[in-house]
C-alpha positions, 0 to 999 in steps of 0.5 A, spaced: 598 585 931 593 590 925 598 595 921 597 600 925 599 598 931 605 595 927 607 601 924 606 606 931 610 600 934 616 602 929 614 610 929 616 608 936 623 605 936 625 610 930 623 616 936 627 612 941 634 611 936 633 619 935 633 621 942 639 615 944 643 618 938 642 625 941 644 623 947 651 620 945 652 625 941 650 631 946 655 626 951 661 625 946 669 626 947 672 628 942 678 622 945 672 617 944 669 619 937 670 611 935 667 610 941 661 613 940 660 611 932 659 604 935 654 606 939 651 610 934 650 605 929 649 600 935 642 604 936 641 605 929 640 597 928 634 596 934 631 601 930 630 597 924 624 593 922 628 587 921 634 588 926 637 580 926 637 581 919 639 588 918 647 591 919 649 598 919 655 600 917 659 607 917 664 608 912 669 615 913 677 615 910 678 613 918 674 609 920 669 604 918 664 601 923 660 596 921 655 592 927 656 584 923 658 582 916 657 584 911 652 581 905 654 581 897 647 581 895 643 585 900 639 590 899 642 596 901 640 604 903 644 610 904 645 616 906 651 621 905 655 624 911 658 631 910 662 635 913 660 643 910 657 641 905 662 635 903 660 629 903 666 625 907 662 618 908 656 615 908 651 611 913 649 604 911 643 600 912 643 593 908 638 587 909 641 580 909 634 577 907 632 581 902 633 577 895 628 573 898 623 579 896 619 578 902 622 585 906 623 590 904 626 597 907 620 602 910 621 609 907 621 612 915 627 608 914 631 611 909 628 618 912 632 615 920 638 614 916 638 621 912 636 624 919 643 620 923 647 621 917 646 629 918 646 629 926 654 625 926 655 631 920 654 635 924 658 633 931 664 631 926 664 639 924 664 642 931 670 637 933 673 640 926 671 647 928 675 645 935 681 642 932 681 649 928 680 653 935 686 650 938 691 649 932 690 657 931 691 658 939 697 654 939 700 658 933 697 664 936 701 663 943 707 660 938 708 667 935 707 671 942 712 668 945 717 668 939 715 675 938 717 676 946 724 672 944 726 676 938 725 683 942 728 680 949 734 677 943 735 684 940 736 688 947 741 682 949 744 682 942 745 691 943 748 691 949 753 685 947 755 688 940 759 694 943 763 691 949 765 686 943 767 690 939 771 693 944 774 687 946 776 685 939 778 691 936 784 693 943 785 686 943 787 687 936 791 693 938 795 690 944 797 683 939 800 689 934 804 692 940 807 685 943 810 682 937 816 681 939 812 677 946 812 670 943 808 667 948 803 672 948 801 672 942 797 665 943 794 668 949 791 674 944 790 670 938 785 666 943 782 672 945 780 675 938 778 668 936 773 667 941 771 675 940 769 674 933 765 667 935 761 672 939 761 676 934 758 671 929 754 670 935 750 676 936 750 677 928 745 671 929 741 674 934 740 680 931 737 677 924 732 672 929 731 679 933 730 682 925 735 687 926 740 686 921 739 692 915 737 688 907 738 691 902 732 688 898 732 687 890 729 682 885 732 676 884 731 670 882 731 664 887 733 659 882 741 660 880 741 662 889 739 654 890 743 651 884 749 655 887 748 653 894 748 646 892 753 647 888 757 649 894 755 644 898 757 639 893 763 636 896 759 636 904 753 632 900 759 627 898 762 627 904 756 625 908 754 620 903 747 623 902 743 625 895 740 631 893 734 632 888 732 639 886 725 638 883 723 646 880 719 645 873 721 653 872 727 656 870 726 663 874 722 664 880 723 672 881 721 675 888 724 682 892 729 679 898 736 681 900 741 676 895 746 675 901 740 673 907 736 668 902 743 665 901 743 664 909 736 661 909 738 656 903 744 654 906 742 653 912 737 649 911 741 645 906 747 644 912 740 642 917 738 637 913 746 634 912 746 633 918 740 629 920 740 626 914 742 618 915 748 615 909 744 614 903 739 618 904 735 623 901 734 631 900 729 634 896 729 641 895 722 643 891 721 651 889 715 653 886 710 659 884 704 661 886 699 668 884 703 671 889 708 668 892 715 664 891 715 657 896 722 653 897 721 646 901 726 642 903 726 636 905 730 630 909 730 623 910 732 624 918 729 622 924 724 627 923 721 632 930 718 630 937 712 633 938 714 637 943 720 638 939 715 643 933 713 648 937 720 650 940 725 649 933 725 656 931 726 659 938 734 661 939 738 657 942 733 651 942 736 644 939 736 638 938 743 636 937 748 634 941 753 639 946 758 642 942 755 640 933 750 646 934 748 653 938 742 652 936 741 660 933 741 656 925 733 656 925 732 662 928 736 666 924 732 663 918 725 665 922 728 671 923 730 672 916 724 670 914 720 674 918 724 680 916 721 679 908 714 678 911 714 671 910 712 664 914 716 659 915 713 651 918 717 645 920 713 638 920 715 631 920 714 628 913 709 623 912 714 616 912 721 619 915 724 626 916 722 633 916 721 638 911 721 646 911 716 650 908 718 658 906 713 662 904 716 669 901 712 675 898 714 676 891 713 683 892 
């Protein structure tokens, strides 16, 4: 075979790696995206001059593919994978042979690797792009559904409050004119008992609903923090759990009403005592952006469901056992959260736990 014939045979085995990369590319599942880089890297190899001698290799944070061994001294190519324009990984194409000098790589070659590298770029910013896509709608469809919620919660928390009230107040009134009746005094004293418990209740509702007045001044979160701590001392010793407040600066000022910050701190802090495990450990971070003040807590528990994220904030939702919880604690920090025109996320901590991020304007 003369030299023209050699490199249109190899001009054609390129042509024919291209179309089967776009082809597998064109048909590829984002569920089998592994998959699909093997046979990649598969085509890329029988598109070589000297394929028994030649390994490709794929190389991500995630994933590395490799067709065979690699060689310690082989003569290598590569070329970078980015994903907007930032390199994510590389492509490589190594010669197993090539000390012996008698081969080498083609310069169409390293051209066919560059041209892969940015079709796989390419597919890998499109699945980003979709993941994008279907996070935000997620959290679209979330904020649509809590934001039905709050306005179904602030109506029932309105028709509730005044028959409470009613209730409570008449109950009152009825225990003063029958002191003398020993009997009916417990009766009574139930009664009010459980009216203030519905109160407290409907209290909660109305702030996940946003409806509870604040008085917004500057403060400083920092002594808040230390003080709910401080308070919570005794409850952390009980349990057998270890706090550790990690804040670099003494004052962090931001505009929020002093006695709703308090309720978003400790209710937190109580959160995360609770599933928290003996000798476990919480963290409580704050810090400071241009804008904005930011508080994290986190524990060491068993952390959330999946299934379990999207609904932690909708009232009456949780996770613990019948009679511990009303399931209103973290709406009612949502609710106070969202009053200030801030955001609040849970997720699952990297090794064990959860942790909650609050974000909160400082103006």
């Amino acid at each position: 075979m003369n030299s023209t014939e050699a490199a249109l045979k190899e001009r054609i085995k390129e042509l024919t790696c291209l179309y089967e990369v776009s082809s597998i590319i064109g048909n590829a599942n984002v569920d089998l995206i592994e998959d699909m880089l093997k046979a990649v890297v598969v085509s890329l190899k029988k598109a070589f001059q000297y394929p028994e001698s030649t390994y490709i290799s794929f190389i991500m944070d995630t994933i590395s593919i490799s067709t065979d061994s690699q060689i310690g001294n082989a003569l290598e190519i590569k070329s970078d994978i980015k994903i907007f324009n930032k390199t994510k990984g590389e492509l490589i194409a190594g010669l197993s042979g090539a000390d012996s000098k008698q081969i080498n790589f083609l310069k169409e070659e390293q051209l066919l690797l560059d041209n892969v590298a940015l079709k796989v770029g390419s597919l890998l910013e499109r699945i980003e792009i979709q993941e994008s896509e279907a996070s935000l709608k997620r959290q679209m469809e979330r904020a649509d559904r809590l934001g039905i919620l709050g306005e179904i919660t602030a109506g029932i928390a309105h028709e509730l409050n005044t028959p409470l009230a009613n209730i409570l107040g008449f109950a009152e009134l009825l225990k003063c004119d029958l002191k003398l009746n020993g009997k009916a005094t417990p009766d009574l004293d139930k009664i009010i008992e459980n009216a203030i418990f519905s109160r407290e209740v409907v209290k909660k509702l109305m702030f996940f609903a946003c409806e509870m007045p604040q008085e917004k001044k500057s403060i400083n979160i920092v002594p808040h923090i230390k003080n709910a701590l401080k308070l919570l001392d005794a409850t952390f010793r009980k349990e057998h759990i270890k706090h550790l407040v990690l804040i670099e600066e003494k004052e962090l000022w931001l505009r929020a009403d002093p006695i709703q910050l308090t309720q978003i701190i400790f209710n937190l802090l109580m959160n995360a005592i609770y599933f928290s495990p003996k000798e476990g450990l919480v963290i409580i971070e704050a810090y400071q952006t241009e804008k904005n003040i930011v508080l994290k807590i986190s524990d060491e528990g068993k952390g959330f469901a999946k299934d379990d994220l999207e609904k932690v904030f909708q009232p009456f939702f949780t996770t613990k056992p019948t009679g511990d919880g009303s399931g209103l604690g973290l709406s009612v920090v949502h609710g106070i959260v969202a009053s200030h025109k801030g955001t609040i996320t849970a997720e699952n901590n990297l090794e064990k736990g959860a942790i909650f991020t609050i974000t909160l304007p400082k103006d």
